[in-house]
N, C-alpha and C positions, 0 to 999 in steps of 0.2 A: 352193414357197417362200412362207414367208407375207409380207405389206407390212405395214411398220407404218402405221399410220394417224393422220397428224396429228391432234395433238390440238383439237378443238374448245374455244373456250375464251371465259370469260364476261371479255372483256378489259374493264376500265375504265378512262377518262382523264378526270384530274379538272385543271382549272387552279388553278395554286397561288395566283397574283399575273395582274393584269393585263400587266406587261411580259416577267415571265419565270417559266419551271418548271411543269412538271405531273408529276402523282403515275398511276404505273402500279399497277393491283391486278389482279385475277383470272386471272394467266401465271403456270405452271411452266415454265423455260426449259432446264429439264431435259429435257423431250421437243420433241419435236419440230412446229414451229407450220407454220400453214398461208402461203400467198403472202399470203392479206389481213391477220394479224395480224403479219407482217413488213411489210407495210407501213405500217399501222397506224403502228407502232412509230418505224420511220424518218421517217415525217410528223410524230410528234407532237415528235419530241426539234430537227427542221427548223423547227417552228414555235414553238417555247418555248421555246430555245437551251438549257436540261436538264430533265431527266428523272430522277425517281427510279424504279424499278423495286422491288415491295417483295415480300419473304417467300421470298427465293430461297436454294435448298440444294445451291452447287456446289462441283466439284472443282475444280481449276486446269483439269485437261481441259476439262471441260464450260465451266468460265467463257470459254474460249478457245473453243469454238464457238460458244455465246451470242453473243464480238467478233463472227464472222463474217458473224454478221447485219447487221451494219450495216458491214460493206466488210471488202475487204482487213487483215486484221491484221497490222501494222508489227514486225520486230525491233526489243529498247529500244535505247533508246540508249547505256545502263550495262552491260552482257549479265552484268557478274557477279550481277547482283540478279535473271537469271529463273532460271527452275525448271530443272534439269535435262532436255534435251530439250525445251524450249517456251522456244524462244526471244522470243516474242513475249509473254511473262508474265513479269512480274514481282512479287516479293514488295516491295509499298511498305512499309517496314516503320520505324518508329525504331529499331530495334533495327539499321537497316542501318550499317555503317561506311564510312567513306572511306579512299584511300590510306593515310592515317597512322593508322587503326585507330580513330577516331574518330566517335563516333554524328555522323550528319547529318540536319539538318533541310532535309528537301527542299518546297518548295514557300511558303514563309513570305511570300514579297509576291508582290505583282500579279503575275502574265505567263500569257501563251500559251505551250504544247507547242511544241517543235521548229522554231521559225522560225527558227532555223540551217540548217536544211534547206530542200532543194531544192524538194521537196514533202513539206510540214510538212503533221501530221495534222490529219485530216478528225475523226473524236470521238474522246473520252477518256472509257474506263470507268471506274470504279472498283469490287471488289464487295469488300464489309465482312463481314471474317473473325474479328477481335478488336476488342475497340473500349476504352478506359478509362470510368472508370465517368461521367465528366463532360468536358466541351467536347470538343476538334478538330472541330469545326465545318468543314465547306467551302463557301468563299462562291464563288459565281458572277456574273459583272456582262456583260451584254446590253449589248455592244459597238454594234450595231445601234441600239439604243434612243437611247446615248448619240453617236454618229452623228447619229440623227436630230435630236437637243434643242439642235444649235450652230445658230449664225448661217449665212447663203448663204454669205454671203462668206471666214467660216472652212472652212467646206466645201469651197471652190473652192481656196482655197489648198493646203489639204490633201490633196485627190483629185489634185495635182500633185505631191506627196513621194513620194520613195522613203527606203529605209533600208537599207544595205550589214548583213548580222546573220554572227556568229561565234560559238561556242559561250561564248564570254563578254567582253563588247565590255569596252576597256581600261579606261574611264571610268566603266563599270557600280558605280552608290552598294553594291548591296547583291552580295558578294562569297561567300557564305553555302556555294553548290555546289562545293566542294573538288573534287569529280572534273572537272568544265568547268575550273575554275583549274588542272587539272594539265596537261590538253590543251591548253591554250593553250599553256602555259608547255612543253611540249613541239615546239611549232611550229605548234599551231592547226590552221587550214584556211584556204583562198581564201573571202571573204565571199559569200555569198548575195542578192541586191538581191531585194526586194520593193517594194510599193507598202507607202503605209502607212494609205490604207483598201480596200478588196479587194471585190471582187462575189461575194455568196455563192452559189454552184451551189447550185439546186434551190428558191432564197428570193426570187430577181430583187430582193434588197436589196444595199444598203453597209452598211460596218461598217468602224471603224475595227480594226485589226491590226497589235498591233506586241507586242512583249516588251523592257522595256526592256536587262532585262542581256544581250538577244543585241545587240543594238544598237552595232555600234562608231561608227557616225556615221548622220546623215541626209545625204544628197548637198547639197553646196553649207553643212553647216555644221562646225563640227571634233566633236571627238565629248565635250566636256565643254559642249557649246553645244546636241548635241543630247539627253543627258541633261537640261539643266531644259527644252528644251523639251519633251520626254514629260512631266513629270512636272506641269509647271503643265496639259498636256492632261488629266494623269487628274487633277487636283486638280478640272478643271473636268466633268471626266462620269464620274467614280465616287458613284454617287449610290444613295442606297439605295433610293429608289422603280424603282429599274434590278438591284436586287441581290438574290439569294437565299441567304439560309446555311443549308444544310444541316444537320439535325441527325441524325447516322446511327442508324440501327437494325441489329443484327445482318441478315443477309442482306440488304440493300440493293446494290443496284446504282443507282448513283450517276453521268450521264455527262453530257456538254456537247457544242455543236460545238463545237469546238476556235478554228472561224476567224471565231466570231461574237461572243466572251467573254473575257473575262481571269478568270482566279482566283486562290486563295490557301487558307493553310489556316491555323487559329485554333490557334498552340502556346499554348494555357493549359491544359491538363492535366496530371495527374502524368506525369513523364518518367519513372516508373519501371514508368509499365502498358502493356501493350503495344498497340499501335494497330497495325493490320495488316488490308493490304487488296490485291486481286487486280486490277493495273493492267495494259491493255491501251488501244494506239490503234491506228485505222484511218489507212490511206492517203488522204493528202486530193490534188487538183487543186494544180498549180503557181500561188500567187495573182496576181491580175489585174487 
């Protein structure tokens, strides 16, 4: 029986910005990579908080192997939006509807993946299948960075909060994810408590983490008290010298740590072309 033999491969890692992002070139992740360009791979997206990955030609299958490179790959959270038999895939698509048959803009302000959850994802892929012909941009912002740029003593206060989070906190401003408002409005879940800045495995850093519409209170405030207090926090460290916006190319693989960044996504394009891309996240650590 014959072995396949990893492919050898002329890897390159280029730094995009000093605070955040590097550009991947010379991988096909279609075959199959050796231990060191796996690792490679996971050090650089640890140390740059994302990662574009360029010139890639996959299936939903293979994109799902690709996830497994960098951990465990997570069922969505939506499961009518994966692929048949891959539950862990999703088509992110505008084109996708809500309960009420209606196109949703998913992703539109600030937040972190799944801090609803118990253990919320470790990274978030994206790989670019359709694109329009101009913007949806994805911005990234190096939570870390902006961590670091506060005062001690905001720090200290901080590294002492936690946050209770639900698939969509009562007081949450932007209301936008229709499937999260219908599970609540169904009876929700028991809240989730985090910290609300977190030590990143594998970084020996902090980084603030939170998402504001999971957010039903911070402990000790009610929870329309703890909406402006997020929001004057990112007024105060969303900062573009901290931020990356992506601008996608066909086959791009596009990803983040999930518990080191907030994102969003730039709706100024036509809404009539399709934007469509191959979403997968990893299993992250209960934060801490």
């Amino acid at each position: 029986m014959q072995v396949q033999e990893k492919q050898k491969t002329t890897l390159q890692i280029r730094k995009i910005s000093p605070h955040i992002g590097c550009e991947v070139t010379g991988v096909d992740l279609r075959q199959s990579v050796d231990a060191e360009t796996k690792a490679q791979l996971n050090k650089a997206v640890l140390d740059n908080v994302c990662m574009v990955i360029r010139d890639q030609h996959l299936t939903p299958e293979e994109f799902a192997r690709v996830a497994e490179l960098f951990g465990e790959v997570q069922d969505q959270d939506h499961p009518k939006y994966s692929f048949p038999g891959l539950p862990t895939i999703k088509r992110h698509s505008n084109y996708n509807v809500d309960p009420n048959g209606n196109r949703i803009k998913e992703g539109l302000h600030w937040h972190t993946d799944g801090a609803f959850r118990d253990q919320p994802p470790k990274f978030t892929l994206l790989y670019a299948v359709e694109l329009p012909d101009a913007g949806g941009n994805t911005n990234v912002v190096n939570m870390r960075a902006a961590y670091r740029s506060l005062p001690e003593d905001l720090r200290r206060r901080l590294d002492a909060m936690k946050t209770n989070n639900v698939r969509m906190g009562s007081k949450a401003r932007f209301r936008v994810n229709t499937n999260n408002v219908a599970i609540m409005a169904q009876g929700g879940q028991v809240p989730n408590q985090h910290p609300l800045v977190r030590s990143i495995d594998g970084t020996g850093e902090k980084g603030l983490w939170f998402n504001p519409n999971t957010v039903e209170n911070i402990v000790g405030m009610d929870p329309e008290e703890s909406q402006n207090f997020l929001y004057d926090l990112m007024d105060k460290v969303i900062r573009p010298e901290f931020t990356y916006s992506h601008q996608w190319r066909l086959g791009d693989i596009f990803m983040w740590d999930n518990r080191s960044s907030m994102h969003k996504v730039n709706f100024d394009y036509d809404w009539n072309q399709h934007r469509l891309h191959y979403h997968a996240t990893t299993r992250g650590e209960r934060p801490n």
